[in-house]
C-alpha positions in Angstrom: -96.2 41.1 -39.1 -93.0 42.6 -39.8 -90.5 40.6 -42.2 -86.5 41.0 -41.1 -84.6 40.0 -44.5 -80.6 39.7 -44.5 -78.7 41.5 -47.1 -77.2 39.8 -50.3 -73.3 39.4 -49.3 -72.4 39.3 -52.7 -74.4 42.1 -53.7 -72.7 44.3 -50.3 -69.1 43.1 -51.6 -70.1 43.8 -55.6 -71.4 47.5 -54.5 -68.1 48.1 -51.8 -65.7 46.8 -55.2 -67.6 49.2 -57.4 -67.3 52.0 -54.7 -63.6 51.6 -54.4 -62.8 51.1 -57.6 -64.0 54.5 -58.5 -62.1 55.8 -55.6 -58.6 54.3 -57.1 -59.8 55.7 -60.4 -60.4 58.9 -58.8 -56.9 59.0 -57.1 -55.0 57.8 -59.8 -56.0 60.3 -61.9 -55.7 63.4 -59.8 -51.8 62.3 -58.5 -51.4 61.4 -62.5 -52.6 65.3 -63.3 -50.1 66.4 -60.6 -48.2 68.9 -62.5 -43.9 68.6 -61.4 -44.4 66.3 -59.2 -46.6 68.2 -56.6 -48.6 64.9 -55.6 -51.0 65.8 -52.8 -49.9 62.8 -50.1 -53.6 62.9 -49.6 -54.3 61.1 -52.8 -51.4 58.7 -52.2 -52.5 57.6 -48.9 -56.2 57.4 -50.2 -55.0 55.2 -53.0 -53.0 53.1 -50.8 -56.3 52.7 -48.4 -58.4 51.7 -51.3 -56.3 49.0 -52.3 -56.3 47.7 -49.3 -60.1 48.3 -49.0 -60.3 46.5 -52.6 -58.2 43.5 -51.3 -60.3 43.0 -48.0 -63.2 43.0 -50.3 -62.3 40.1 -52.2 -61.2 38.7 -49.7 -64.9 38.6 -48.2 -66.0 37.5 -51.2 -64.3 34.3 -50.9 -65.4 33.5 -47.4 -68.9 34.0 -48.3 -68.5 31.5 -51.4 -66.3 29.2 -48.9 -69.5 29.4 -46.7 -72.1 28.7 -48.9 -69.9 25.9 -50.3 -70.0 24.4 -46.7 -74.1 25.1 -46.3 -74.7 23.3 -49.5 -72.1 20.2 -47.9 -74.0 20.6 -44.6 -77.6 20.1 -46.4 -76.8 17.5 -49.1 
């Protein structure tokens, strides 16, 4: 018999923060090497993306606590 398990939300949204946050780091410090201000727009864009990414992120992170808030109303 073959088992179908659903992922861990929080753990998805923990390992998509971690991901992004070494993409900022990543960003930050290469436009932050840039020597006389020759900043690839590359990095800036990235950087921009990834805090958006970041923000979208937490921003799952609260529905899935708003929903398992609701689940635990729903069976108490």
């Amino acid at each position: 018999m073959t088992s179908i398990t659903a992922p861990n939300p929080y753990a998805t949204v923990a390992a998509g923060l971690q991901s992004s946050s070494a993409r900022v780091d990543r960003d930050a410090t290469a436009i932050a090497a840039s020597k006389g201000g020759d900043i690839n727009p590359t990095d800036v864009v990235s950087l921009s993306s990834d805090a958006l990414t970041f923000k979208a992120l937490t921003k799952v992170a609260q529905t899935v606590d708003d929903n398992s808030k609701r689940l635990l109303d729903i069976m108490a």
